[in-house]
C-alpha positions in Angstrom: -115.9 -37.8 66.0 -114.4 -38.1 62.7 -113.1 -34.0 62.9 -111.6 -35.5 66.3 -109.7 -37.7 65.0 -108.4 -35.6 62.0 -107.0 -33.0 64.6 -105.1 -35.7 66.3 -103.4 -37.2 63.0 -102.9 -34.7 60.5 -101.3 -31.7 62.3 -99.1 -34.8 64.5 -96.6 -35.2 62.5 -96.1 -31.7 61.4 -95.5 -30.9 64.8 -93.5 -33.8 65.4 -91.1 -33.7 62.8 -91.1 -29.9 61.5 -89.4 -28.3 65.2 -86.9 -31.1 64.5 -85.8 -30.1 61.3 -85.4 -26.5 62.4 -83.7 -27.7 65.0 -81.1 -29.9 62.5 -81.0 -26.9 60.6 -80.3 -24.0 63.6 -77.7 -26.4 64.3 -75.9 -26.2 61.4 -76.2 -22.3 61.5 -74.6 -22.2 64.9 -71.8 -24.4 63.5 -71.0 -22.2 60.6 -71.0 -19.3 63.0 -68.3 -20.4 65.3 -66.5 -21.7 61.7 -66.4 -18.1 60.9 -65.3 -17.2 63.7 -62.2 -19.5 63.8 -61.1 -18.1 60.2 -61.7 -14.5 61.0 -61.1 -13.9 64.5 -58.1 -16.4 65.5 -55.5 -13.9 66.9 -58.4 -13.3 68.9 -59.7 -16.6 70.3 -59.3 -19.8 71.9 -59.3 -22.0 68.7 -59.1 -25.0 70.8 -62.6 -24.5 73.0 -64.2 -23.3 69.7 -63.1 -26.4 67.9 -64.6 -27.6 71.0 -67.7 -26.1 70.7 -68.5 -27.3 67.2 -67.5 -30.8 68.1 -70.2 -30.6 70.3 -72.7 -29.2 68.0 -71.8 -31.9 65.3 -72.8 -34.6 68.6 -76.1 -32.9 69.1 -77.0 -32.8 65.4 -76.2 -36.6 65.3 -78.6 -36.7 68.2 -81.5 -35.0 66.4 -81.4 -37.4 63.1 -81.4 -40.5 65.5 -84.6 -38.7 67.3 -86.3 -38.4 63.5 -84.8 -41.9 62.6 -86.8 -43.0 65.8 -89.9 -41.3 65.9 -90.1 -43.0 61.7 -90.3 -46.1 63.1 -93.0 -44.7 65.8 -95.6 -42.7 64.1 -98.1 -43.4 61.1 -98.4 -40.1 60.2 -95.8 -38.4 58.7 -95.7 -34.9 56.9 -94.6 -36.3 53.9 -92.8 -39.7 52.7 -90.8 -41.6 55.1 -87.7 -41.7 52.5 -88.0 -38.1 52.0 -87.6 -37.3 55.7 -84.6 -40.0 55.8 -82.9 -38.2 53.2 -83.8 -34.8 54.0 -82.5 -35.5 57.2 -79.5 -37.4 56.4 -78.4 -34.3 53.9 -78.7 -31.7 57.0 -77.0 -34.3 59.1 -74.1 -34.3 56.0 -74.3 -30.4 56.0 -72.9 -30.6 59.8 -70.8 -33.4 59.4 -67.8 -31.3 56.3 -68.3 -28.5 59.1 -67.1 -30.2 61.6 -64.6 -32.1 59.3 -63.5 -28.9 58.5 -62.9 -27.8 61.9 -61.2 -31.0 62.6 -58.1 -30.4 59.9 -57.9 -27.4 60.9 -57.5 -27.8 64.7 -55.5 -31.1 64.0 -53.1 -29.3 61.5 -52.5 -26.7 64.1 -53.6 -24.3 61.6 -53.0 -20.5 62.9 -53.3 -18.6 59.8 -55.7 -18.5 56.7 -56.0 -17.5 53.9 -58.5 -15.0 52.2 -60.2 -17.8 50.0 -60.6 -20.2 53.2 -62.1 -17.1 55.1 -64.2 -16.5 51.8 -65.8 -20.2 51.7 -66.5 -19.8 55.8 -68.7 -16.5 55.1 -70.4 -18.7 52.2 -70.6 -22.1 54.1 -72.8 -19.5 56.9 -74.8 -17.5 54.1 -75.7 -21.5 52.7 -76.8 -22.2 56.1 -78.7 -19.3 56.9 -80.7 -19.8 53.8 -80.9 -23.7 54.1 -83.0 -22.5 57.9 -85.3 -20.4 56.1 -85.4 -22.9 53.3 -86.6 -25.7 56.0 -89.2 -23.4 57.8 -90.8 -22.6 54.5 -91.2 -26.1 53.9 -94.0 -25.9 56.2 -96.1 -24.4 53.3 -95.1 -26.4 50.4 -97.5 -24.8 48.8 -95.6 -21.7 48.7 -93.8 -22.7 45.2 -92.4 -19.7 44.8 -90.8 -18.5 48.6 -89.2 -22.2 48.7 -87.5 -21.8 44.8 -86.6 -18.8 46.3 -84.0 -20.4 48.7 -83.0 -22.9 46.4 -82.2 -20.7 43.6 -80.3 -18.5 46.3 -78.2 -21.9 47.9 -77.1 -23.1 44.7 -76.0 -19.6 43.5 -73.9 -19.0 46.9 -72.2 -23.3 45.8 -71.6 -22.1 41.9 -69.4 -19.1 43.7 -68.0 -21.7 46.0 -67.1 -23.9 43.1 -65.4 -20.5 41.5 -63.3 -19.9 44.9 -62.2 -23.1 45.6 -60.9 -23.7 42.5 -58.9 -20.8 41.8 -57.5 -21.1 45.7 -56.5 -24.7 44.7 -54.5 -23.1 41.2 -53.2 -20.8 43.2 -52.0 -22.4 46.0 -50.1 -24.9 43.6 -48.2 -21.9 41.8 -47.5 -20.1 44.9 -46.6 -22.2 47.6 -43.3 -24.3 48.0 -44.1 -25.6 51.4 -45.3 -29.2 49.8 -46.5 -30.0 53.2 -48.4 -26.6 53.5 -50.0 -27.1 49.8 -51.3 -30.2 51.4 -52.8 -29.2 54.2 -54.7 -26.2 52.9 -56.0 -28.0 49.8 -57.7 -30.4 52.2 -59.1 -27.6 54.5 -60.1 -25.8 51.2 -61.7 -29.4 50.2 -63.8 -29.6 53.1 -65.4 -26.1 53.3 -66.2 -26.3 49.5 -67.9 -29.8 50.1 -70.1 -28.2 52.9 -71.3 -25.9 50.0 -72.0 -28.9 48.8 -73.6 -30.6 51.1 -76.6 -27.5 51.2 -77.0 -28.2 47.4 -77.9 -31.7 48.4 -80.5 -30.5 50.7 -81.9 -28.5 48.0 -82.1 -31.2 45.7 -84.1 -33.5 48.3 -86.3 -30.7 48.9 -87.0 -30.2 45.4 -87.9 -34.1 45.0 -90.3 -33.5 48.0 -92.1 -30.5 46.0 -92.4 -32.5 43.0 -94.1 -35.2 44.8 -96.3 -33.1 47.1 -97.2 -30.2 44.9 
């Protein structure tokens, strides 16, 4: 009876709540795919439907922190504290939200051209989210220090070399361009890609607060 009842809490809310994270997190990597895309391939493309497209991914990640938000409120057992899966939640959600922000100048400036340190943060933004999946399904075994440090260590080294690009695009977009309007709109593209660096560093940093209190 009482191995019955175990079977039916414990393992419910990892069920529950881990496919939702991956499915937060495989969000964001198909968002920082089509990103990529727009930077590297726009001769190419439709920049409009792709603007599109991650418009509509940003929706469906919304979508999938309301389900978590929801099912907190529903179930007793959870794989870890209830604040911890708000925020770890709320920081994939934020990961998703300076993509599509990004996306946003870019299709609103009517941007057809950019520039090798944009394209550089894009290919950055995608290796962040790639490891902030793998980061997420190793959370599964939080017992597995070292695989999770792993991924951390690796996301904040690809934001330090953000930091590094952003900042010398900025410099050099102030000394070399005399289009005032142009300097403005590619500092605030540049802004947003670097802040979805960013955003992965936050994830890491709420899933370093989970370690500490489950290990």
């Amino acid at each position: 009876m009482f191995s019955t009842l175990l079977d039916y809490f414990t393992p419910k809310g990892k069920k529950l709540f881990f496919p939702l994270f991956d499915h937060a997190a495989e969000n964001v990597v198909a968002m920082a795919e089509l990103l990529k895309t727009a930077l590297f391939e726009t001769p190419f493309i439709n920049t409009k439907d792709l603007y599109h497209k991650i418009d509509r991914l940003e929706n469906i990640g919304d979508d999938v922190t309301h389900h978590i938000n929801i099912e907190l409120g529903k179930n007793f057992i959870t794989p870890f504290d209830r604040e911890d899966i708000h925020a770890l939640t709320s920081s994939i959600d934020d990961v998703a939200d300076y993509i599509h922000e990004s996306a946003n100048r870019m299709f609103l400036y009517d941007l057809k051209e950019f520039t090798s340190p944009m394209q550089l943060l894009a290919d950055l933004i995608l290796q962040a989210a790639i490891e902030l999946r793998a980061l997420i399904d190793a959370l599964k075994d939080i017992e597995h220090v070292d695989k999770i440090t792993t991924y951390c260590n690796s996301i904040y080294a690809i934001e330090t070399k953000a930091d590094h690009v952003y900042n010398k695009a900025v410099a050099d977009l102030f000394d070399n361009e005399k289009d005032p309007i142009k300097v403005i709109k590619y500092q605030e593209v540049l802004l947003g890609l670097e802040t979805a660096t960013d955003m992965c560093k936050d994830v890491v940093k709420v899933v370093e607060s989970i370690m500490i209190k489950n290990g």
